[in-house]
Structures are given as structure tokens and as C-alpha cells.
mmCIF file of the N, C-alpha and C atoms, coordinates in Angstrom:
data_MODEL
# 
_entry.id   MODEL 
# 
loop_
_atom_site.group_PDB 
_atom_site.id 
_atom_site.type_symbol 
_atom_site.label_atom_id 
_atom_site.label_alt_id 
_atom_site.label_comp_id 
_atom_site.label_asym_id 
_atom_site.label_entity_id 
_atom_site.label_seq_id 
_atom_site.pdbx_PDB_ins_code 
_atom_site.Cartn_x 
_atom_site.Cartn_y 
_atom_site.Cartn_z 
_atom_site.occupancy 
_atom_site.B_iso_or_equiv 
_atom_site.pdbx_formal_charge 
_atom_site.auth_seq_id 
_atom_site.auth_comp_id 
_atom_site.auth_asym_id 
_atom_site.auth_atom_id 
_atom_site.pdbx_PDB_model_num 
ATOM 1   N N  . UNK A 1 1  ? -26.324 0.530  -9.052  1.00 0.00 ? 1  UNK A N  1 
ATOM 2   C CA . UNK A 1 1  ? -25.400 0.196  -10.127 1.00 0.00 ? 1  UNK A CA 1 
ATOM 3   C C  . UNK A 1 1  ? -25.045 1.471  -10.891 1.00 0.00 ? 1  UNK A C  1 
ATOM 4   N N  . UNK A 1 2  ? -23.916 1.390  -11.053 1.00 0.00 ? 2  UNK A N  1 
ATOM 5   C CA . UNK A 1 2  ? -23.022 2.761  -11.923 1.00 0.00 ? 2  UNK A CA 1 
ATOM 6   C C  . UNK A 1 2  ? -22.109 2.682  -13.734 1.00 0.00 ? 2  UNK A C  1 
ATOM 7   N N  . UNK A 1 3  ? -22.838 2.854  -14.461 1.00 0.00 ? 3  UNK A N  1 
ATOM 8   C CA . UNK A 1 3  ? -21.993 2.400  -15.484 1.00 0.00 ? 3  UNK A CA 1 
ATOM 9   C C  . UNK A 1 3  ? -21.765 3.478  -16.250 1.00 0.00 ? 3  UNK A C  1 
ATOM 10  N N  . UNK A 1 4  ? -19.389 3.308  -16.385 1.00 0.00 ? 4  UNK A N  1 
ATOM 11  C CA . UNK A 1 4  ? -19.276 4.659  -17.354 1.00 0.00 ? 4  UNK A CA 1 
ATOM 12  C C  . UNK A 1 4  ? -18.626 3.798  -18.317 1.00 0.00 ? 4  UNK A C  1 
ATOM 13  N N  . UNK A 1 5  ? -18.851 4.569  -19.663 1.00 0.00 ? 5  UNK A N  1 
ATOM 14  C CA . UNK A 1 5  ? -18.194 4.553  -20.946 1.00 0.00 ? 5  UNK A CA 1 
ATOM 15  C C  . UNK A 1 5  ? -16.951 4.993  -20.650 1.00 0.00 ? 5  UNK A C  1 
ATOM 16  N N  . UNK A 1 6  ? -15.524 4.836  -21.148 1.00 0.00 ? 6  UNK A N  1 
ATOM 17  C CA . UNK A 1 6  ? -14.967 5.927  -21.171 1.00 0.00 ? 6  UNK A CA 1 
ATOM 18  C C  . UNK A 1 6  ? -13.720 4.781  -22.206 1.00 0.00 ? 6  UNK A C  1 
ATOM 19  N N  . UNK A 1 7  ? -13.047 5.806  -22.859 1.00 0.00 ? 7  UNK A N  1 
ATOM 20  C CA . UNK A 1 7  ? -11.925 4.933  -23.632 1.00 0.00 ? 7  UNK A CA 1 
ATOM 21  C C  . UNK A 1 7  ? -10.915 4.708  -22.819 1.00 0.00 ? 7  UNK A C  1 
ATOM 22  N N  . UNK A 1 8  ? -10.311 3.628  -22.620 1.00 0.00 ? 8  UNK A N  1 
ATOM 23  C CA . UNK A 1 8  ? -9.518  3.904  -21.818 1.00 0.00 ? 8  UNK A CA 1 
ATOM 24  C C  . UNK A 1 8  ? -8.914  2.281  -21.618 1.00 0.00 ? 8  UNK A C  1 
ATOM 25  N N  . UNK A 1 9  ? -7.475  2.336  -21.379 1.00 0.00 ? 9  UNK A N  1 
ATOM 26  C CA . UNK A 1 9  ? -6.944  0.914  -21.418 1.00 0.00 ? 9  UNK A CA 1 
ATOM 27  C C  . UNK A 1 9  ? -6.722  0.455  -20.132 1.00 0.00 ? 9  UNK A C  1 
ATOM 28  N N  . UNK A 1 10 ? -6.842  1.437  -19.052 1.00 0.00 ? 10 UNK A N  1 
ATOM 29  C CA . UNK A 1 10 ? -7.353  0.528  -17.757 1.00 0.00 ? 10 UNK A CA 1 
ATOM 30  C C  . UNK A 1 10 ? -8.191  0.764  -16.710 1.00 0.00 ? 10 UNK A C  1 
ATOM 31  N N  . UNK A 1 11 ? -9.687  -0.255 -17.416 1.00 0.00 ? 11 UNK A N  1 
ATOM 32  C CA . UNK A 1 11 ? -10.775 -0.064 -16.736 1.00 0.00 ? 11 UNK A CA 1 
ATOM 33  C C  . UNK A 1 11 ? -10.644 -0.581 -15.176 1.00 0.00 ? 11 UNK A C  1 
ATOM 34  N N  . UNK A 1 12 ? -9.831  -1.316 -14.806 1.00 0.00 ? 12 UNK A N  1 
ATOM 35  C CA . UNK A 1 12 ? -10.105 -1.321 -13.421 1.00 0.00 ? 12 UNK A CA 1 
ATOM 36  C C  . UNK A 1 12 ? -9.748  -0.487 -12.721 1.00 0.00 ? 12 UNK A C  1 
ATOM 37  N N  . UNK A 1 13 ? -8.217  0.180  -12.993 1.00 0.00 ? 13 UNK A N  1 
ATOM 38  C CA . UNK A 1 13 ? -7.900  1.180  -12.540 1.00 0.00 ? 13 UNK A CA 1 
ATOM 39  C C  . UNK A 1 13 ? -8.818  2.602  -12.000 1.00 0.00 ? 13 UNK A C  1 
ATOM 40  N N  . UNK A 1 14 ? -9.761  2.449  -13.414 1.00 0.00 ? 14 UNK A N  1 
ATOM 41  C CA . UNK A 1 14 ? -10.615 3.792  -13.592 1.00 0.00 ? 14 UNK A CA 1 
ATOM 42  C C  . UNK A 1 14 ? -11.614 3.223  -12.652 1.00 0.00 ? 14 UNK A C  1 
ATOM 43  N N  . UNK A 1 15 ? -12.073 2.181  -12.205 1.00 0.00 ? 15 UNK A N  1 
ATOM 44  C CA . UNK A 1 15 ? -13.331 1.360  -11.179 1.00 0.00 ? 15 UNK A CA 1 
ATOM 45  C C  . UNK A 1 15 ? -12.666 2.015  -9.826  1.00 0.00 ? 15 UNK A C  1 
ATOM 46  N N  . UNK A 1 16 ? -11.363 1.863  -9.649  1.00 0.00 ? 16 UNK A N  1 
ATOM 47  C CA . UNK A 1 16 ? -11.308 2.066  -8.192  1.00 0.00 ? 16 UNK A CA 1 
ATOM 48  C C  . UNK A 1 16 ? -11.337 2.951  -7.753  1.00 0.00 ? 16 UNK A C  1 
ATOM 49  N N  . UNK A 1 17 ? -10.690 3.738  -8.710  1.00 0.00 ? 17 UNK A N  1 
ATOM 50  C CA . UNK A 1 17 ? -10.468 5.507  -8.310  1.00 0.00 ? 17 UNK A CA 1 
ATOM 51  C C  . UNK A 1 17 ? -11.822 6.338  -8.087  1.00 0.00 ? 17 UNK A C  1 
ATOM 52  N N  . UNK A 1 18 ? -12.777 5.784  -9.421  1.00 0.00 ? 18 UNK A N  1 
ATOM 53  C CA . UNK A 1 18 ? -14.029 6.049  -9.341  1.00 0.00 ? 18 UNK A CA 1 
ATOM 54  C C  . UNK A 1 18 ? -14.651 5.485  -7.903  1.00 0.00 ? 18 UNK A C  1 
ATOM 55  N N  . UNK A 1 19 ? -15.117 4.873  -7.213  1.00 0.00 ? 19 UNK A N  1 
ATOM 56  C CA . UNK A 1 19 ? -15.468 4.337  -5.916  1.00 0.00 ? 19 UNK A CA 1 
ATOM 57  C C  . UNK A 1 19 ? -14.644 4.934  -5.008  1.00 0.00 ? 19 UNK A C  1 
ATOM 58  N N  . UNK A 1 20 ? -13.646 5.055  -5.296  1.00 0.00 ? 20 UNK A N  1 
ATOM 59  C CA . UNK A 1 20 ? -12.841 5.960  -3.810  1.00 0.00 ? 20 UNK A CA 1 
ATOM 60  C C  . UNK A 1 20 ? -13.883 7.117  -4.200  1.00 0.00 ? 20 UNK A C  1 
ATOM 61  N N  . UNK A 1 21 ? -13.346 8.028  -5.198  1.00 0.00 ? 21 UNK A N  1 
ATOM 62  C CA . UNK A 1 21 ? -13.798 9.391  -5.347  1.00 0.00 ? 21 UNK A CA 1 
ATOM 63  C C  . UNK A 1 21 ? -15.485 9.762  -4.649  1.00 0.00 ? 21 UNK A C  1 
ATOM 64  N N  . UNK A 1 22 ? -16.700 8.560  -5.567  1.00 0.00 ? 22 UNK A N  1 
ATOM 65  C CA . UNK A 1 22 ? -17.736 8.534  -5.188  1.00 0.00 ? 22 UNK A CA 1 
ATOM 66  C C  . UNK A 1 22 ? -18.264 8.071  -3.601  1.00 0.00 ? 22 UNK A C  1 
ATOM 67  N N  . UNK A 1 23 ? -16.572 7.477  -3.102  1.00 0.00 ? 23 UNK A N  1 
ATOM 68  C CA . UNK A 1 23 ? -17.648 6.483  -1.998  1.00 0.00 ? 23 UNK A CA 1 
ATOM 69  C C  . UNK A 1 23 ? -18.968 5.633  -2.083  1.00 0.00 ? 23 UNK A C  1 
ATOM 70  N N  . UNK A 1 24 ? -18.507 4.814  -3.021  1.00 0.00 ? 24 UNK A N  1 
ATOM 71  C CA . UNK A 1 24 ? -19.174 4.033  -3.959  1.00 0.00 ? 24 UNK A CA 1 
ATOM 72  C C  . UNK A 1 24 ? -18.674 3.006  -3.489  1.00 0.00 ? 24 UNK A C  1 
ATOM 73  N N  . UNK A 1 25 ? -19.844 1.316  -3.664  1.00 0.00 ? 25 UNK A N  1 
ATOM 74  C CA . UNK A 1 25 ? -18.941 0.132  -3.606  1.00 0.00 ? 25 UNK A CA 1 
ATOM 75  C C  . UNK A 1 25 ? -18.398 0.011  -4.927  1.00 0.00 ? 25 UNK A C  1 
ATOM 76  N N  . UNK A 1 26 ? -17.185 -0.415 -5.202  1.00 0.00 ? 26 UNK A N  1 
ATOM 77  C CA . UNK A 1 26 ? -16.326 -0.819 -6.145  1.00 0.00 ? 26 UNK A CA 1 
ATOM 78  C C  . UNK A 1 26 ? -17.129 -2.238 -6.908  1.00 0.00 ? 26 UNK A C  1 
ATOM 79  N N  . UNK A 1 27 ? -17.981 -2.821 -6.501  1.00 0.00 ? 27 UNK A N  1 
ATOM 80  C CA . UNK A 1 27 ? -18.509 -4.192 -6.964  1.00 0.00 ? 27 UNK A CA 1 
ATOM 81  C C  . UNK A 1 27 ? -19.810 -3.514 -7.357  1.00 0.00 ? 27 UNK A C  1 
ATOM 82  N N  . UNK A 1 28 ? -20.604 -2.166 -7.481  1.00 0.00 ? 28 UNK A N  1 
ATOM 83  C CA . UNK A 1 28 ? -21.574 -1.749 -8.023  1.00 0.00 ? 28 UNK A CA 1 
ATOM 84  C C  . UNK A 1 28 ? -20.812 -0.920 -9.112  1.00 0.00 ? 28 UNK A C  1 
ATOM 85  N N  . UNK A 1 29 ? -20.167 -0.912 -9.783  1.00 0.00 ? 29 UNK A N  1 
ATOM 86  C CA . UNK A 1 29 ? -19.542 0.064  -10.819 1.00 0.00 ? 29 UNK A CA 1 
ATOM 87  C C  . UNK A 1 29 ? -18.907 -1.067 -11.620 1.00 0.00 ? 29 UNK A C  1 
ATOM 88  N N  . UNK A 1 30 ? -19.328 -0.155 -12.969 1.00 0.00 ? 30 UNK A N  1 
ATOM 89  C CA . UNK A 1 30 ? -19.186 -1.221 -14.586 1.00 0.00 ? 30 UNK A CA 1 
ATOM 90  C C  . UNK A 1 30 ? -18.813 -0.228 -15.531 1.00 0.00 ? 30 UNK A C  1 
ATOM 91  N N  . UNK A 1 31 ? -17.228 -0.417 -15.854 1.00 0.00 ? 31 UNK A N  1 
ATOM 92  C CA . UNK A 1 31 ? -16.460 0.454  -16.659 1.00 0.00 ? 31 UNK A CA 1 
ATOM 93  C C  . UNK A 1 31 ? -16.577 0.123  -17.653 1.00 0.00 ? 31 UNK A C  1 
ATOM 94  N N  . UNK A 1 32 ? -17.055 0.422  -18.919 1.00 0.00 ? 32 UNK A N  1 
ATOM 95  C CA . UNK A 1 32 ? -16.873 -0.098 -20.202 1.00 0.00 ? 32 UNK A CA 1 
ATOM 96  C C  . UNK A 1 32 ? -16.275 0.454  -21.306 1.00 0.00 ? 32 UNK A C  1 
ATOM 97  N N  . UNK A 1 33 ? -15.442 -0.266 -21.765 1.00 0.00 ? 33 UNK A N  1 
ATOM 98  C CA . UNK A 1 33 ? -14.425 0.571  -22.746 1.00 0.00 ? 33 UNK A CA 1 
ATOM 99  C C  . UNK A 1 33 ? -14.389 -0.405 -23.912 1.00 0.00 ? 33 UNK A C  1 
ATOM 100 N N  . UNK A 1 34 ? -14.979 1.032  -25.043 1.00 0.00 ? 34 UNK A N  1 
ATOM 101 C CA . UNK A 1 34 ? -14.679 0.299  -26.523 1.00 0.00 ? 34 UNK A CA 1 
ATOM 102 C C  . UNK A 1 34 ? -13.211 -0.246 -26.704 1.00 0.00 ? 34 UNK A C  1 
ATOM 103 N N  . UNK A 1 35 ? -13.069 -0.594 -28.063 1.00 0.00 ? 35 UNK A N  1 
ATOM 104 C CA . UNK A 1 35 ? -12.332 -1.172 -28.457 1.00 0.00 ? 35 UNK A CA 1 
ATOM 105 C C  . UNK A 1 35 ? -11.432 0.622  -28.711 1.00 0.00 ? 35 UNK A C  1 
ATOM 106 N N  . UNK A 1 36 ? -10.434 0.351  -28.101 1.00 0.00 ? 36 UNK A N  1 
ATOM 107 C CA . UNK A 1 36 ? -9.682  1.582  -28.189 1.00 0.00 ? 36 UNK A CA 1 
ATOM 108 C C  . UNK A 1 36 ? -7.966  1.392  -28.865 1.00 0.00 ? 36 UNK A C  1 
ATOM 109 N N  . UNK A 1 37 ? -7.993  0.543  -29.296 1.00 0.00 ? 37 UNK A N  1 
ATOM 110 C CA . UNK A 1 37 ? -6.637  0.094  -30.050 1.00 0.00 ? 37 UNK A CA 1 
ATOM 111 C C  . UNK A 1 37 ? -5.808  -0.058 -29.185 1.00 0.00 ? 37 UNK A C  1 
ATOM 112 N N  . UNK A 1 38 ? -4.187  -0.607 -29.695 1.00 0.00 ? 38 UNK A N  1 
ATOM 113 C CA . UNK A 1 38 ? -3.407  -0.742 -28.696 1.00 0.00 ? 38 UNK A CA 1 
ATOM 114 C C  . UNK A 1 38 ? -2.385  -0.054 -28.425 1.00 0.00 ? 38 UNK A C  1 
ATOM 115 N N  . UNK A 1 39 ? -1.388  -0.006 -27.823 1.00 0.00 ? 39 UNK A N  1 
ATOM 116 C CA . UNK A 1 39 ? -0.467  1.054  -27.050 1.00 0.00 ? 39 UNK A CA 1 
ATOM 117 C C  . UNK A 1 39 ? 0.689   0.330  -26.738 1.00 0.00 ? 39 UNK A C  1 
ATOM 118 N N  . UNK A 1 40 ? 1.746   1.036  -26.557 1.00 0.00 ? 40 UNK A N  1 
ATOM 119 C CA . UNK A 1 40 ? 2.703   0.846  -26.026 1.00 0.00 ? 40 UNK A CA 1 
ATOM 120 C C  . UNK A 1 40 ? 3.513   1.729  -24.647 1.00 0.00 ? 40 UNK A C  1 
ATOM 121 N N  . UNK A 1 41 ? 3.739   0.869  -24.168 1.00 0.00 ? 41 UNK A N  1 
ATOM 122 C CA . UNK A 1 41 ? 4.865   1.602  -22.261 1.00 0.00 ? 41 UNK A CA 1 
ATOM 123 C C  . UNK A 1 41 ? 3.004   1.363  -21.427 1.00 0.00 ? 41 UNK A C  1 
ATOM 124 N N  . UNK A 1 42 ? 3.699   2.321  -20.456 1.00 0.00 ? 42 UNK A N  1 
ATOM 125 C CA . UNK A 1 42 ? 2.872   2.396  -18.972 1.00 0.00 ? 42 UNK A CA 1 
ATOM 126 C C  . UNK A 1 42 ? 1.462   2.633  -19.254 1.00 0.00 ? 42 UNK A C  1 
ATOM 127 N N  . UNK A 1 43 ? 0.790   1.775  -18.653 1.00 0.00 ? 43 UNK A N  1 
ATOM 128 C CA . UNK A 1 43 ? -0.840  2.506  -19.099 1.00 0.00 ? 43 UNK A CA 1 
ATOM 129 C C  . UNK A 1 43 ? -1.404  2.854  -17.851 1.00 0.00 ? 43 UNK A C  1 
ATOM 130 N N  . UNK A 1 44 ? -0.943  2.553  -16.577 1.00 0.00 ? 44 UNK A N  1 
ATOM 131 C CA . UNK A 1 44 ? -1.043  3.406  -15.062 1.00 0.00 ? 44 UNK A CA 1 
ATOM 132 C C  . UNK A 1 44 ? 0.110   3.259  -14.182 1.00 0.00 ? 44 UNK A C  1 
ATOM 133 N N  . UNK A 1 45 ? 0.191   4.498  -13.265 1.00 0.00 ? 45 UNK A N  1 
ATOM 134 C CA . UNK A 1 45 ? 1.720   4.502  -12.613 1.00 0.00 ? 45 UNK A CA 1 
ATOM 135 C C  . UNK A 1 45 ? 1.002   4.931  -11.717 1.00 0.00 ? 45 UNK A C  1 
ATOM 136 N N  . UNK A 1 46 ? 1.281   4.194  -10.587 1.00 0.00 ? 46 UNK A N  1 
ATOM 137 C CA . UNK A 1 46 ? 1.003   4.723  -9.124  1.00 0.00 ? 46 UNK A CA 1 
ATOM 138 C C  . UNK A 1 46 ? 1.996   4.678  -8.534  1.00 0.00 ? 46 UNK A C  1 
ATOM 139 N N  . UNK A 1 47 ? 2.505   5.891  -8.238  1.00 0.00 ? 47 UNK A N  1 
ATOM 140 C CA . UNK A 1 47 ? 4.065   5.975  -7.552  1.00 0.00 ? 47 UNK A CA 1 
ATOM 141 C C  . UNK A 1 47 ? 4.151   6.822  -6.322  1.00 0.00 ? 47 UNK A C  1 
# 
């Protein structure tokens, strides 16, 4: 099991990339993100 802190408004995003990068299973990793307020437009672009 893998768990990161990080602020951030999209924790899954940050799960997958993290498991690609690590070669990690994606279902052992636990992103947790405070309460980081809210935002406006794109919060990930995969293009």
C-alpha cells in the first residue's frame, strides 16, 4: 500500500500517473487531498 498527500483537485488523475510511473498496482495507491478550495476551467488535459 502507497499513500500520498498532495493538494491537488484531481486525485485520480494523480493515482494513475503515479502507478504508471511506479509500476505500481493502481488499486494499492491512496491519494489524499486536503480540502484545497475550489477552482475554475480545466483541472486535467490529456491531449
Amino acid at each position: 500500500m502507497l499513500a500520498l498527500w498532495t493538494s491537488t483537485q484531481i486525485p485520480h488523475l494523480v493515482r494513475t500517473g503515479l502507478a504508471d510511473c511506479l509500476d505500481f498496482p493502481e488499486n494499492r495507491i491512496r491519494v489524499l487531498a486536503p480540502d484545497v478550495g475550489g477552482g475554475f476551467g480545466i483541472k486535467g488535459h490529456q491531449g
